[in-house]
C-alpha positions in Angstrom: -5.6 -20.2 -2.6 -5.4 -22.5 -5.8 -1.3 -23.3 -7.0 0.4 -20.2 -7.7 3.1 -20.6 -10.8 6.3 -18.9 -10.9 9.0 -18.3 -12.9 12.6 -17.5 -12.0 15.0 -16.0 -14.5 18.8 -15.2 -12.9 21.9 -15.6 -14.8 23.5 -17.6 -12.2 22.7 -21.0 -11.6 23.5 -21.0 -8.2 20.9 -18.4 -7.6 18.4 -19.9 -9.0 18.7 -23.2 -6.9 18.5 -21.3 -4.0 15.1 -19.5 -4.7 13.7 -23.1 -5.5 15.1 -24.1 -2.8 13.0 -21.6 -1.0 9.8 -22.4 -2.7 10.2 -25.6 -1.9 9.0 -24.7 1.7 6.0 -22.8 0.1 3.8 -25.9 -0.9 1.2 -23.2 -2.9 4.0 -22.5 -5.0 4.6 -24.2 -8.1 7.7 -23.1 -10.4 7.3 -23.3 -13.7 10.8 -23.1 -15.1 13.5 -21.2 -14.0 15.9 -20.0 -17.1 19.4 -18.0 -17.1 18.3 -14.9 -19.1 15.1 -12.5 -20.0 14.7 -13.5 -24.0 14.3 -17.0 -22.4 12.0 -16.0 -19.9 9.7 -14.1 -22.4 9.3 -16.8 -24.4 7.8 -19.2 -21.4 5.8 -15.7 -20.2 4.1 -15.9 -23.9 3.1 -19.6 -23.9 2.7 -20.4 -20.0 0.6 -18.7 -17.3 3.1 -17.1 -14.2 1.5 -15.3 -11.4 5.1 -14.6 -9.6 8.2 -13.5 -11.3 11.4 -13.9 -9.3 13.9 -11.6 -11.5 17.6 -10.5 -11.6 18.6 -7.5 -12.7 22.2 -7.2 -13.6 22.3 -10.2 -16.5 23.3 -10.1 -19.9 22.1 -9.0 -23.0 18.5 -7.8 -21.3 19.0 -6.7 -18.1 15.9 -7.2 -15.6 15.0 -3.9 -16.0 15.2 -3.7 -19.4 13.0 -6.6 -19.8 10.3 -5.6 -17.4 10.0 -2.8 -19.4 9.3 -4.4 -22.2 6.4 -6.4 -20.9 2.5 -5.4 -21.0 0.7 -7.5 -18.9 3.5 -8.6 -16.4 3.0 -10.8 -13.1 3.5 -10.1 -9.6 7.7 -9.1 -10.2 10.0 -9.7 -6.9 13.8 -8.4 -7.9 16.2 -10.5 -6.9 19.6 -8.8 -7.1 22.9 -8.1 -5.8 22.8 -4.4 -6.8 21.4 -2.4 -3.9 21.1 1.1 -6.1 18.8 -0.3 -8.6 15.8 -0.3 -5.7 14.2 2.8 -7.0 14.1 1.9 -10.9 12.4 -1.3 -9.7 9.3 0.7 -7.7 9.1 2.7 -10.1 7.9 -0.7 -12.8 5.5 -1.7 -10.0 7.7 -4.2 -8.3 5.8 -6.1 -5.2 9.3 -6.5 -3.4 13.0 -6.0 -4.0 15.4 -8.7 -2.1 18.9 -8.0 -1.9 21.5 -10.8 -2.4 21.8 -12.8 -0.3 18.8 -13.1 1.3 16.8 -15.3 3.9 14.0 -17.3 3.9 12.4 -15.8 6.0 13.0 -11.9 3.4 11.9 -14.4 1.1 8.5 -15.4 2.4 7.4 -11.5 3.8 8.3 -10.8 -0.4 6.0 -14.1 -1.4 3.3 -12.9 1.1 2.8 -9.6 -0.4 2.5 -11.2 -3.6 0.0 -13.3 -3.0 -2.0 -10.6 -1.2 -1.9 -8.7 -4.5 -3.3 -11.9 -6.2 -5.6 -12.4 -4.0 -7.3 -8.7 -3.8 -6.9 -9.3 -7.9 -9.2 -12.0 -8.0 -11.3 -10.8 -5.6 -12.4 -7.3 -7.7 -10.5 -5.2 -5.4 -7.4 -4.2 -6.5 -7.3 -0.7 -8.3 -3.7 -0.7 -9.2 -0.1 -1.5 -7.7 -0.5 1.0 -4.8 -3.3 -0.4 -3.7 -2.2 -3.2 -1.4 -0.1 -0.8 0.0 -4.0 0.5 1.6 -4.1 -2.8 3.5 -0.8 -2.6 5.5 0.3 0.0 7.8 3.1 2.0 6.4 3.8 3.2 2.5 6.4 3.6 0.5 7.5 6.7 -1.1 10.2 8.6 -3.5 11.9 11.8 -2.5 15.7 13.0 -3.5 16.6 9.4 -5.1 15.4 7.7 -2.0 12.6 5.6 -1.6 11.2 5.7 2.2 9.2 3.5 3.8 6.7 5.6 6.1 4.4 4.0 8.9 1.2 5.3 8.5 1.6 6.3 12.5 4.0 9.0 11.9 2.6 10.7 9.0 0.9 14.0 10.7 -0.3 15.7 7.4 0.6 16.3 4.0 0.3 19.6 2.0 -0.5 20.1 -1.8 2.0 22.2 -3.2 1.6 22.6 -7.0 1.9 19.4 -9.2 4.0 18.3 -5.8 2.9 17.1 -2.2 4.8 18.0 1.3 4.7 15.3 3.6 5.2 16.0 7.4 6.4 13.2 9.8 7.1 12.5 13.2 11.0 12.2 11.8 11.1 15.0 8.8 9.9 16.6 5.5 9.6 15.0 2.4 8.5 16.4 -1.3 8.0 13.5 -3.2 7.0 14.2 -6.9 3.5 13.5 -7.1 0.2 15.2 -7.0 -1.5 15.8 -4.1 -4.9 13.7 -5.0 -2.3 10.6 -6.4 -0.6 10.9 -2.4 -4.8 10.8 -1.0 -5.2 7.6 -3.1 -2.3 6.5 -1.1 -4.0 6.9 2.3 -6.6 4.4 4.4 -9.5 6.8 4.4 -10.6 5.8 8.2 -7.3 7.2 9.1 -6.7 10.3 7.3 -8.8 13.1 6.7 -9.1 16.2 3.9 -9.7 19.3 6.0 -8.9 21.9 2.9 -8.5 21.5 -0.6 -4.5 21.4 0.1 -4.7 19.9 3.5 -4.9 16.0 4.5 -4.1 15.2 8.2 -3.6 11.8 10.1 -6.7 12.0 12.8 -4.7 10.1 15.4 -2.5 13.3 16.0 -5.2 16.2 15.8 -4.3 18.0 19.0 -7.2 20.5 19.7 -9.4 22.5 17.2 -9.8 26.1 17.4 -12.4 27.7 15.4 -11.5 26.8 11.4 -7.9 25.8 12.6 -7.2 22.2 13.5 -3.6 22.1 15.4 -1.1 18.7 15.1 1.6 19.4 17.3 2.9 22.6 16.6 1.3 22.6 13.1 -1.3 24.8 12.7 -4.1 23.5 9.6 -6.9 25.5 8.5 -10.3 23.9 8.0 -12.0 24.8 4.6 -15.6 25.7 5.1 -16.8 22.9 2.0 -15.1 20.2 4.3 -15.8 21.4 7.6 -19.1 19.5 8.2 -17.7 16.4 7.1 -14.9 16.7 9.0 -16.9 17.2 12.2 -19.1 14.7 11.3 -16.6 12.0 10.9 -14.7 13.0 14.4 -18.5 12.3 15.9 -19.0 15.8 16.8 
């Protein structure tokens, strides 16, 4: 992977020694500048090329979310903040990662590594937007009742379209995120999860028999729509 440029903006100068400090051990990375506040940091964002943003939130006069906001074409953006109850705002802007103050080196590089699989599936044609990534790992992350919730793909049994909203079932509970059903399917690894009805998606892994057009997971019983039925079928090699 050719050098990868970053910029970190943090009010504190303390702060901002310690992420260089970091990159130091990260010979791809190459830091650009580092700067105390966003009006600074938009000025180097409109004359220099930065693939990774490191960014505080809670600074003066713009705070990080503020500014993110105010950017069009922004870079891969990893928060870096002391203020825990600002993680959902950040996922919301697209945010690769979200490290809470202080952090390691080694929170630091699982952040970095995600960024530069976004980067890298960018220049390769393949990414389709900011969820995508989340495709090549095993879990996803999602909003429900001012939380964000990080599932494993492994414990997601089916999910259930319920007007402009989607149920989610899990090994652990229920969740109604706010979002469409066919935004969740976007969500999902396609050789795991199938669409057995127009409202119905299920995780294959946990199919426990099928009974005429009824599929059972556990003690969930899913009915099988007759325009995906042969597909369905077809893809479980029967």
């Amino acid at each position: 992977m050719p050098q990868i440029n970053c910029l970190i903006v943090d009010d504190e100068p303390i702060a901002r020694e310690i992420i260089k400090s970091y990159c130091g051990h990260l010979p791809m990375l190459h830091i650009v500048t580092s700067v105390g506040n966003a009006l600074e940091a938009k000025t180097i964002l409109q004359t220099q090329k930065v693939d990774i943003l490191f960014l505080d939130i809670n600074m003066p006069v713009l705070n990080g979310i503020a500014f993110l906001k105010t950017l069009r074409n922004q870079p891969q953006v990893i928060f870096t903040t002391a203020y825990k109850e600002y993680a959902v705002d950040a996922f919301d802007l697209a945010a690769i990662d979200y490290l809470l103050k202080p952090f390691s080196l080694e929170r630091f590089i699982v952040a970095v590594d995600k960024a530069l699989e976004r980067i890298s599936n960018t220049q390769n044609g393949t990414e389709t937007g900011a969820q995508e990534v989340l495709k090549t790992e095993d879990y996803l992350f999602l909003k429900a009742d001012g939380k964000i919730y990080k599932i494993m793909h492994d414990d997601l049994l089916f999910a259930e379209a319920q007007g402009n909203n989607t149920k989610i079932v899990t090994t652990q509970n229920t969740l109604l995120p706010s979002m469409t059903f066919s935004g969740f399917e976007e969500l999902l690894p396609k050789s795991l999860f199938l669409r057995v009805h127009r409202s119905f998606i299920i995780n294959k892994a946990k199919i426990t028999h099928i009974e005429g057009n009824r599929v059972f997971i556990q003690a969930h019983e899913i009915p099988i729509g007759s325009s995906y039925r042969e597909d369905f079928l077809k893809n479980l090699g029967i």
